[in-house]
N, C-alpha and C positions, 0 to 999 in steps of 0.2 A: 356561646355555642357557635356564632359566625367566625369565631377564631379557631376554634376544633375543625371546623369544615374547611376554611382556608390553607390552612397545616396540612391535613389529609390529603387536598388536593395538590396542592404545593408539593408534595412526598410523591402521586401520583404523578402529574407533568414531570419531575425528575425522572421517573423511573421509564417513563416513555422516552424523555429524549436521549438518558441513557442507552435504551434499546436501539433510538433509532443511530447512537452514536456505534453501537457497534457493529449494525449490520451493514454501515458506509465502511466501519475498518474490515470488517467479511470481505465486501464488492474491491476495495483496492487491491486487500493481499491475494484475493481470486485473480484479479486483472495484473496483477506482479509473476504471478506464476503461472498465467495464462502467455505474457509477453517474455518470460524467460524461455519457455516450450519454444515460442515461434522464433525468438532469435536464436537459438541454439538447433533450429532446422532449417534458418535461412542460413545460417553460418556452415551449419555443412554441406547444402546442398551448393552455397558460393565457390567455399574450396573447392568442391569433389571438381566442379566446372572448370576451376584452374587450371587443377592438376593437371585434369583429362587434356586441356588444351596445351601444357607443357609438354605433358606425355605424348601428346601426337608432335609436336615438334622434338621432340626429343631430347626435349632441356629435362635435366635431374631436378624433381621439385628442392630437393634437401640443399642444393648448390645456393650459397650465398645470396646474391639477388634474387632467385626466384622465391626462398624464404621469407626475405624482407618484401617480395610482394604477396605471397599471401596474408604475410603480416598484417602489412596495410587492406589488404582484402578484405580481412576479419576484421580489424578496429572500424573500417567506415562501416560495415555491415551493424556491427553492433553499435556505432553510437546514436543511433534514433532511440534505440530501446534502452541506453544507458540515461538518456536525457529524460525518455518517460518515466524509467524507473524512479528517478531524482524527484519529478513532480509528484508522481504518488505517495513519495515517500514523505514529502512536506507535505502534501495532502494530510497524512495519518497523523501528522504533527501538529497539524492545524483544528484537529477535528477535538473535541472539549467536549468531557462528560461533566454532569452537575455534580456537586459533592453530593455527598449522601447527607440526606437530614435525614436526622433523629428522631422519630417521632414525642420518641418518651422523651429528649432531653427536650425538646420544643416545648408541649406541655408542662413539664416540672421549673421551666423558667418562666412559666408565664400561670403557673398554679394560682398565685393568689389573684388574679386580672380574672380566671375562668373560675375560682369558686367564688369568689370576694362579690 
């Protein structure tokens, strides 16, 4: 009988750190697409500032250099949130659910140990 309760709980604790594995992979991809939002409104609000500051000096933002510095505008803006995004991503890579036990096959290999 201390093997039948072992097993049960053992299926138990799987099934919780299951849970708790996936409500860490919930909180990353929330915090992925929370930090996508913010880089993609720091990104515009960085350009729209360029522009504006081209546009009052009266340089064409479309004209060669001024492109290649937006350019560069938008890549450093985005690589803090490129870097974090990289960590959460190995984060979700790192996070390990238990296999699923069986309960019946558990019991049925160990049939004659629990009736015997």
């Amino acid at each position: 009988m201390g093997q039948l309760v072992s097993d049960v709980t053992q299926i138990l604790d799987a099934k919780k750190s299951n849970k708790q594995a996936n409500n860490s992979r919930l909180e990353i991809l929330e915090q992925i697409a929370k930090d996508e939002q913010a880089k993609t409104n720091l990104v515009k609000k960085a350009l729209a500032s360029q522009r504006a500051k081209y546009g009052a000096a009266g340089i064409n933002a479309s004209s060669t250099s001024a492109g290649s510095v937006l350019k560069r505008l938008r890549d450093e803006t985005e690589q803090p949130y490129k870097d974090k995004k990289q960590a959460n991503l190995q984060k979700l890579k790192n996070i390990k659910t238990n296999k699923k036990t069986n309960l019946l096959k558990t019991l049925l290999s160990r049939f004659d140990d629990i009736v015997g």
